[in-house]
C-alpha positions as CSV (number, residue, x, y, z in Angstrom):
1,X,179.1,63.4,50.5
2,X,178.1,62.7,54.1
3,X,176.7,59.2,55.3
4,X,174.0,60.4,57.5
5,X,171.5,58.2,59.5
6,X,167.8,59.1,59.5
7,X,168.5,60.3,63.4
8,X,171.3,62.6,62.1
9,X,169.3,63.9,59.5
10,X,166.5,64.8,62.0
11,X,168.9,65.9,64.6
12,X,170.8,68.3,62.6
13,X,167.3,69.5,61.1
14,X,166.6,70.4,64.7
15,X,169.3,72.4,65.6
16,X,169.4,74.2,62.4
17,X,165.2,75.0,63.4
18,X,166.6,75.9,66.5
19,X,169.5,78.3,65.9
20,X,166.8,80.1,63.9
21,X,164.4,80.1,66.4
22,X,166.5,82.0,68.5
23,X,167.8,84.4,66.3
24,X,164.0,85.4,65.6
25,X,163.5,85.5,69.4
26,X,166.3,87.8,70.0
27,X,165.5,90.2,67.0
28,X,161.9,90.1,68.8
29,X,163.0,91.0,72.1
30,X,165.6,93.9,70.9
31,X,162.6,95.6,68.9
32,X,160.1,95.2,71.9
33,X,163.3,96.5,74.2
34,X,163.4,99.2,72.0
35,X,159.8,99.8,71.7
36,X,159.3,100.4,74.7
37,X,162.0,102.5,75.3
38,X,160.6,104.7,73.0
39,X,157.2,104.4,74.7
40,X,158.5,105.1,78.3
41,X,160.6,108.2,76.7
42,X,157.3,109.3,75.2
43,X,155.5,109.3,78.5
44,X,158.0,111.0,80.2
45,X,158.5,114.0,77.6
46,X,154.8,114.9,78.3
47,X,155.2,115.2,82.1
48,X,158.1,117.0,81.8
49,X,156.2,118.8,79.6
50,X,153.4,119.6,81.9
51,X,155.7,120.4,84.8
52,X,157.2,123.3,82.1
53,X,153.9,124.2,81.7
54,X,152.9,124.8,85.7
55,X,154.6,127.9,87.2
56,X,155.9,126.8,91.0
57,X,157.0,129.6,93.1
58,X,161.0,130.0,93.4
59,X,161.6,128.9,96.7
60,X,165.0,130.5,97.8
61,X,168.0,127.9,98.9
62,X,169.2,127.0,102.2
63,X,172.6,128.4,103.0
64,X,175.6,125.4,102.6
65,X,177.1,127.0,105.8
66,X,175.3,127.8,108.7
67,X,175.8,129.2,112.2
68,X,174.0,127.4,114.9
69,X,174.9,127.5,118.4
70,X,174.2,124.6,120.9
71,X,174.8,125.3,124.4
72,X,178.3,123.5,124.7
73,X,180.2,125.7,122.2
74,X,179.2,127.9,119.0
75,X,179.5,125.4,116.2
76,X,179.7,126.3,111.7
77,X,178.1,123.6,110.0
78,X,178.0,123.0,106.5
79,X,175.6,121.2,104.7
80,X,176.5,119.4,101.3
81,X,175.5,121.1,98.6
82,X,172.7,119.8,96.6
83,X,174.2,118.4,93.6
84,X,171.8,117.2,89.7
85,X,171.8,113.4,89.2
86,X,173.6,112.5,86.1
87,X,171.3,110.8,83.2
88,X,172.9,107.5,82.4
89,X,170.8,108.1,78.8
90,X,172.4,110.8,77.6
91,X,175.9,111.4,79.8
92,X,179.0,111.9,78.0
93,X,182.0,109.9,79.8
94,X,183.1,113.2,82.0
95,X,179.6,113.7,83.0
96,X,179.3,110.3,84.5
97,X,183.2,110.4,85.8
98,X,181.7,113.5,87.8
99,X,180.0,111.3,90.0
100,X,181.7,109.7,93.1
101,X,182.5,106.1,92.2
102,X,183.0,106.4,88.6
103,X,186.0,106.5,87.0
104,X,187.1,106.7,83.4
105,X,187.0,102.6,83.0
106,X,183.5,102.7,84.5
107,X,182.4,105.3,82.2
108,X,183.3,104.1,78.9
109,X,182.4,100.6,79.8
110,X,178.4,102.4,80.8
111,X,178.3,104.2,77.5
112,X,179.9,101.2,75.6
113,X,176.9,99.2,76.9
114,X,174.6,101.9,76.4
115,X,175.5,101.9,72.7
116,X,175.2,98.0,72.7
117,X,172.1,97.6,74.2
118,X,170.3,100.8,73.7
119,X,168.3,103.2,76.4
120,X,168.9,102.0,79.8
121,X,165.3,101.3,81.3
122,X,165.9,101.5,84.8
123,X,169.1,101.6,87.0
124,X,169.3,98.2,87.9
125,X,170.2,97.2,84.7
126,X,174.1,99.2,85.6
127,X,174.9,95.5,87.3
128,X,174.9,94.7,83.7
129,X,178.1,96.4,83.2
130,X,181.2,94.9,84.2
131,X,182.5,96.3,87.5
132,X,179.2,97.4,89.1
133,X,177.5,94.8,91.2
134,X,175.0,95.6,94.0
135,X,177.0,97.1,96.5
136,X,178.3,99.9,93.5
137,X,175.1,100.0,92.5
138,X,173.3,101.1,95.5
139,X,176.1,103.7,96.0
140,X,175.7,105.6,92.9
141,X,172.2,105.6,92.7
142,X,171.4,108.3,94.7
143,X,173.5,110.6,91.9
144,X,171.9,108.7,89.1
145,X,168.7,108.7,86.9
146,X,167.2,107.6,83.5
């Protein structure tokens, strides 16, 4: 069949050893990924579950316009209106469009990852996905969370 040298034979035994190697690593690090995704989710079901738990007081909300006057002139500010961070976890593609910086592109390629990779872990793992680098990343973390 094939005329191999002893060096060959050694040399493709070693890649093959290899290639396998690798493959095992990979399966290794996709179950631990996934593990402790499922850990981390874990932990933070029982906080949230003991913040449900603890009664706080309703504290009533700030007007968004107010009338202040300065000494110059009588002046109407508004404020900006508190708006919920969007879980990259569970967002459909118009949740995440909702937020300033997303667009429809964006979106599906975040929930296209999401389904590749699994549970995001943290938010700095959006410069993963094509078309958010640092700069983008730092902008839309304020209206973000896991």
């Amino acid at each position: 069949m094939l005329d191999l040298t002893g060096k060959e034979k050694r040399f493709l035994v070693f890649i093959a050893v290899t290639i396998v190697f690798l493959a095992l690593g990979e399966q290794f690090l996709r179950s631990y990924r996934l593990g402790l995704a499922k850990e981390l989710e874990e932990t933070y079901a029982l906080e949230l579950q003991d913040t449900v738990v603890s009664k706080e007081p309703e504290v009533e909300a700030e007007p968004l316009i107010t009338n202040e006057k300065t000494e110059e002139n009588e002046t109407l500010e508004v404020k900006d209106p508190v708006t919920p961070k969007v879980n990259i976890n569970t967002a459909t593609s118009e949740e995440l469009q909702k937020v300033k910086g997303i667009g429809p592109v964006l979106a599906k390629r975040i929930i296209a990852y999401r389904e590749k990779v699994g549970r995001f872990l943290s938010l700095d793992e959006l410069r993963e996905v094509k078309g958010i680098g640092a700069k983008t990343l730092e902008k839309l973390k304020p209206y973000l969370t896991i």
